[in-house]
N, C-alpha and C positions, 0 to 999 in steps of 0.2 A: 504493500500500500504506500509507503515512506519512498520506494523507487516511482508509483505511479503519482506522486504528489509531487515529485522533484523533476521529472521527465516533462518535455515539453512534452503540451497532446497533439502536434503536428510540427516534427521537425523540419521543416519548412520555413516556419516563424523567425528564426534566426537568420537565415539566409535574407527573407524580406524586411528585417527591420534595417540587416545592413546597406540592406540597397537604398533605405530612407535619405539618411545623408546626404549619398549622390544626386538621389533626384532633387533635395533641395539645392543643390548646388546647381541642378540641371538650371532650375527652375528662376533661380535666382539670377542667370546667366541669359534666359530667356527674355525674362521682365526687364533687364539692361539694356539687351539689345533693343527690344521693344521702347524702349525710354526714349533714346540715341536714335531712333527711327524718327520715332515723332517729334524730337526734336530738331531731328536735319530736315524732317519735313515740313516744320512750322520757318526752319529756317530759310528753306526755301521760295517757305511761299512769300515769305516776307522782304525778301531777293527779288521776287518775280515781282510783286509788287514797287515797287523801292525802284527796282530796273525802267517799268512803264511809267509810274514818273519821272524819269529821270531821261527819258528817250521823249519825253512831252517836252520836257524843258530846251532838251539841244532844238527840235523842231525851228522854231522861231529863228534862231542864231544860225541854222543851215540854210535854210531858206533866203534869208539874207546875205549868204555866203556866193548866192547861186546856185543852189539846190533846187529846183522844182518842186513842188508841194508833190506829187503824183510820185517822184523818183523817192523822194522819201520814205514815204508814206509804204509804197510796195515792199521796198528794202527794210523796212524795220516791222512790219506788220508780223507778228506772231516771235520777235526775233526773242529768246531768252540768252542770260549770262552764261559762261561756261567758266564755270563754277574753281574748274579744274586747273588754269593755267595757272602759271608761277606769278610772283609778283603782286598777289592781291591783297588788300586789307579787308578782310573779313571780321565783323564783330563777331567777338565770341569764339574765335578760332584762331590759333595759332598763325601769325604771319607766315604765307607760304616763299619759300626758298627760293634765288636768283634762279634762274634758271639758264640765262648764259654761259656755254662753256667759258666763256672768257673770264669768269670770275668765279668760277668753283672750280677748275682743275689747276694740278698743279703742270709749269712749265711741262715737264715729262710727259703727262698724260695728253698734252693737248698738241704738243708739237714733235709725237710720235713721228718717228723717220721713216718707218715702213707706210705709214699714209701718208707721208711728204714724197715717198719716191713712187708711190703709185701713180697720185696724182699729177705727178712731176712726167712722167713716161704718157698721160694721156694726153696731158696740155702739149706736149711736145707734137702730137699726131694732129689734136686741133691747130696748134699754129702753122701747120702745115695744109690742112683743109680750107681754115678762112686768112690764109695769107694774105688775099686781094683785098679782104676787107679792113685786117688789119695794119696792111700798109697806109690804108686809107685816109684810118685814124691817126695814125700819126703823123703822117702830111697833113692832116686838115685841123686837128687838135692839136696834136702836140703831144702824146700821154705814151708812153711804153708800152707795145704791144704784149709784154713778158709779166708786165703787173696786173694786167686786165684779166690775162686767161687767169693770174693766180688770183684774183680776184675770186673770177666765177668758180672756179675749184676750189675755193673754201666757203662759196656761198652755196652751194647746191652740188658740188661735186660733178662739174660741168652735167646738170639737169640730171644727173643718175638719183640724184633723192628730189623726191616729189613733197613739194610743200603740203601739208596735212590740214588744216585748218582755213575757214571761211574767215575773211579778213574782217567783214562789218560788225562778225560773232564779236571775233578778238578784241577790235578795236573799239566799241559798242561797251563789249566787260570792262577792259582796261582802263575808258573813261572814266565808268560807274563807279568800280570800287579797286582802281589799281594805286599802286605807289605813286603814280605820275600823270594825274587825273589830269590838265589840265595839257597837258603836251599829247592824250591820246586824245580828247575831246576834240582837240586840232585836227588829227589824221584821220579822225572818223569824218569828221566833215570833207574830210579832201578825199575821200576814199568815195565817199558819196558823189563826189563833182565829177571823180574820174568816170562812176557810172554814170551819170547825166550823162558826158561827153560823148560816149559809147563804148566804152568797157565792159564788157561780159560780167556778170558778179563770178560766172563762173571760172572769169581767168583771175580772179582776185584772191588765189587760195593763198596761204599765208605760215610763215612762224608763228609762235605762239605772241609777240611780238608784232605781228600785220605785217612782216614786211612783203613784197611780194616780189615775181621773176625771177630769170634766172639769175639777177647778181644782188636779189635780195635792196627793193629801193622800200623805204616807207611813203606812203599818199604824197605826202607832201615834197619830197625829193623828185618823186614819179613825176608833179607838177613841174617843177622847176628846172629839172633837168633831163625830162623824155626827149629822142629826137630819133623822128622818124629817119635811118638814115639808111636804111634799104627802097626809100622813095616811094612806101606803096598806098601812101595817105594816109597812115595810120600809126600810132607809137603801141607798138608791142612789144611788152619788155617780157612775155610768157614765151612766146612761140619763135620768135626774130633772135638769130644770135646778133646779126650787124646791129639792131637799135639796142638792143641789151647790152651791148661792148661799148657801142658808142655813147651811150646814157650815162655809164660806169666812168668813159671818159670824160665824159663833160663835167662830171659831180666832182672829179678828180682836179681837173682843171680850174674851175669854177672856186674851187676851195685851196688852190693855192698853188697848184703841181706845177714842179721846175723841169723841163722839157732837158732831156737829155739826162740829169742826175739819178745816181742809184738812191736809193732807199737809207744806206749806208752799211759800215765797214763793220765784220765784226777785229775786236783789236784782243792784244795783250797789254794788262796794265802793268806798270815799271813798281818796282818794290815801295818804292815812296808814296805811293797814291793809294784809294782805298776806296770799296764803294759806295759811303758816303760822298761821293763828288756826283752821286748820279743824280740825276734829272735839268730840266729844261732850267732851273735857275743859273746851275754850272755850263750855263751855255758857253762855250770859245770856238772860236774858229779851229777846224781842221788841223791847220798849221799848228797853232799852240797847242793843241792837244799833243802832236807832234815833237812840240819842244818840249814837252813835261815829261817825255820816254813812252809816250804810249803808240805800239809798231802796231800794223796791221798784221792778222795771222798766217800761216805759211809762208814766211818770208817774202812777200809780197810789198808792195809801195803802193801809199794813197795815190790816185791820180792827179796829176799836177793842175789839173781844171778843176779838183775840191777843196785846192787847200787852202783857200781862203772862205770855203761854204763854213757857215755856222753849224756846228754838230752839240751834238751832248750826250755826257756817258747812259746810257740801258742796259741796267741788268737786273731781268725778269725775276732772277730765284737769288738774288741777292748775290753773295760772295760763291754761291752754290752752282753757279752757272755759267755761261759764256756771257763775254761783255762785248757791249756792240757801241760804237759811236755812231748815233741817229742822223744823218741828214733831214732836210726841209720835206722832204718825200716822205718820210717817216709818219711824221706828224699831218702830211695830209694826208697818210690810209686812216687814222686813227681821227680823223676828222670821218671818215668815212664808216667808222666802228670804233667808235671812243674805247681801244683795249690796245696795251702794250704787248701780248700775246698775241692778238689780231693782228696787228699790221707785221711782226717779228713773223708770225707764220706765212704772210702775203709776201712778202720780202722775201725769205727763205725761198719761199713755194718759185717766186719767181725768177731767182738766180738758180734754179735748179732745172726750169723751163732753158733758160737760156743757156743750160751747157754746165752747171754748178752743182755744185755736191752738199756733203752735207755740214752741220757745224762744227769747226773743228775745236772748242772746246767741250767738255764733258758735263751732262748733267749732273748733279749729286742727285741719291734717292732721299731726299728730305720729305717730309710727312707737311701735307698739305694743312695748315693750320686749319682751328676754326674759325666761323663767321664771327662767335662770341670771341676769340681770344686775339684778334684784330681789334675791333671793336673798344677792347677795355683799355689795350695797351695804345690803341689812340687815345683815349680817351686820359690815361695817365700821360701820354707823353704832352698832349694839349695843355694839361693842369700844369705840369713843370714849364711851361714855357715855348715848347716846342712851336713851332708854325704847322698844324694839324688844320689843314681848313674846312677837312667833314671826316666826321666820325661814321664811316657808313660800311667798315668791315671788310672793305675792297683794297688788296694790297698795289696799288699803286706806287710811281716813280715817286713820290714827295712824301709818302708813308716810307718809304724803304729809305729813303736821304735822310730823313728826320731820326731811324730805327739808326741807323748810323748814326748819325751824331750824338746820340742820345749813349751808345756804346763805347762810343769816343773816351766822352765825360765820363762813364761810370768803368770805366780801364777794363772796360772787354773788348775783346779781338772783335773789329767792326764786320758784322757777317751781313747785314741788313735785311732783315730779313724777320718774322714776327716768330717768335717761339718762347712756353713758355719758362727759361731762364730770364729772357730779356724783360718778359713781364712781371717776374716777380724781381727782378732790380727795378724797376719805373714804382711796382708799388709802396717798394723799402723807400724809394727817394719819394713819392708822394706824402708816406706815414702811414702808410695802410699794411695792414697785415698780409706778411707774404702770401700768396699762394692761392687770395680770391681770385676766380675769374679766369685763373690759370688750368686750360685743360686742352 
């Protein structure tokens, strides 16, 4: 009796109470998701909402721009945000991440030799295809025919990658709730004029960013520097490589490009110097840089027609890298794609077109910082002093001059470069305890 009073009366019971647990866990896993539903979908609706006023608002100001009431109107009719791309501010959500290679990789990863000599061997067969055209442009412009193809070979990998995205989508989101509302509220307007004019929405596909064609123009550049130059009444920068090359040329020329100059030299710096001397402030002439010990690499000579061009030291990964002395050309790719990495791989890309190899200093494999540990270490270098003029987490020329100076003064070997040693000396010399912010 004392066995049948202590025995369960269906050993089964034990098996189901364990499972209890779990299904609370199940359940409670359930009801989360459930939450998270309704709330991305309240979120949303209040997005779709938020978005149709906010496409009522431009109306007025497009229309006035030259927009057609009808062309509008078609083109935004039913249009929702895409929620998805980089770059948004969304309430209640995590700020979503740059999404330009040109600011999240490192050197290495972005200016890979094996896609620089691909690229390099196909642009070679294109300038051999549109020679005629490309002599063309350069009697008629003035622009390099060698920087153009490297152009379009890292804007679209001459058309082998198909632009993904609706541009009105993009450029519509990016007004509404992007980092840079007031520069895409522009291009969406000019993206719209492009279609009044007769542009297809359907050749208007885009980055995630709007830009469109094959050499990648945004709305408002496509205005200002389309040119019909295959003659056939019309600017197409989708389908035409002649108007797509010559467009490229003209935005090139138009923003500064010196006819006949390279891009510039990569050099070796003399023991004395250091990369703190880099960016556009340390600007000298060719020649002085010259006279301070710094030689061009493989035994090589500057050309005697740059040595009085203005240059300034570039280097991408700091002491970790190859150093380059920038010509005037330089800085008009990088007007063309505001990135030192940009115009460094256009450059590259296009002395390799022309018969050029590859860089003959060495990458180091240094670990690509974070967004946050840029960010903080401007932020300390600003507080000490430094001339920091935006805190936006982007390792730029004047971030890395500043990282140097800054290493100077606190008696470490100038690497320039953000890492966090260098951020916990900036917060010992601010007074802050080492090792915040540092990851």
């Amino acid at each position: 009796m004392l066995q049948q009073l202590t025995r369960p009366a269906n050993d089964s019971v034990v098996p189901k109470l364990a499972i209890l647990p779990q299904l609370a866990v199940r359940l409670v896993a359930v009801f989360t998701a459930l939450a998270a539903t309704l709330v991305t979908m309240s979120a949303t609706a209040a997005a779709s909402a938020g978005f149709k006023a906010f496409l009522a608002d431009v109306r007025p100001e497009a229309i006035a721009a030259g927009v057609p009431a009808a062309v509008y109107d078609r083109n935004v009719d039913g249009l929702e945000p895409d929620l998805s791309l980089p770059d948004l501010v969304i309430p209640g959500k995590p700020a979503t991440k740059r999404g330009q290679a040109e600011f999240t990789q490192h050197p290495t990863d972005y200016l890979k030799r094996e896609r620089l000599a691909s690229l390099a061997s196909l642009g070679r067969d294109l300038a051999v295809k549109h020679r005629a055209t490309l002599e063309r442009i350069e009697r008629e412009i003035g622009v390099d025919r060698n920087g153009l193809l490297a152009i379009w070979g890292r804007e679209t990998a001459f058309d082998t990658y198909k632009l993904p995205h609706d541009a009105i989508r993009v450029l519509a989101t990016q007004a509404y709730t992007g980092r840079r509302k007031e520069l895409f509220r522009a291009e969406l307007i000019s993206a719209l004029k492009l279609i009044a004019g007769g542009i297809p929405r359907d050749d208007l596909k885009s980055s995630w960013a709007g830009a469109v064609g094959l050499t990648q123009f945004m709305p408002t550049e496509f205005e200002k520097h389309g040119l019909d130059f295959d003659r056939d009444g019309r600017v197409d920068l989708v389908r035409s490589v002649p108007d797509a090359l010559a467009s490229a040329a003209k935005q090139l020329k138009d923003k500064g490009w010196v006819a006949g100059q390279p891009w510039g030299y990569e050099v070796i710096i003399p023991p004395a110097a250091t990369c703190a001397l880099e960016g556009p402030p340390g600007s000298r002439t060719l020649r002085a840089w010259q006279d301070l010990g710094f030689k061009r690499t493989g035994g090589r000579s500057f050309r005697a027609a740059d040595l009085d061009a203005p240059a300034y030291l570039m280097m991408p990964a700091g002491a970790h890298g190859p150093a380059f002395l920038a010509l005037e050309n330089f800085q008009v790719i990088r007007r063309y794609n505001t990135s030192d990495l940009y115009a460094l791989f256009v450059g590259n890309l296009a002395d390799r077109i022309g018969g050029g190899g590859d860089f003959d200093g060495a990458w180091a494999n240094v670990t690509q910082p974070s967004t946050a540990l840029v960010n903080d270490l401007q932020a300390r270098l600003q507080a000490l002093g430094y001339p920091i003029d935006k805190i936006d987490g982007m390792i730029g020329s004047n971030t890395r001059r500043q990282i140097g100076a800054f290493e100077t003064t606190a008696g470490l070997a100038p690497r320039c470069w953000p890492a966090p040693d260098v951020l916990r000396a900036a917060l010992s010399a601010t007074g802050r305890k080492a090792g915040v912010g540092a990851q």
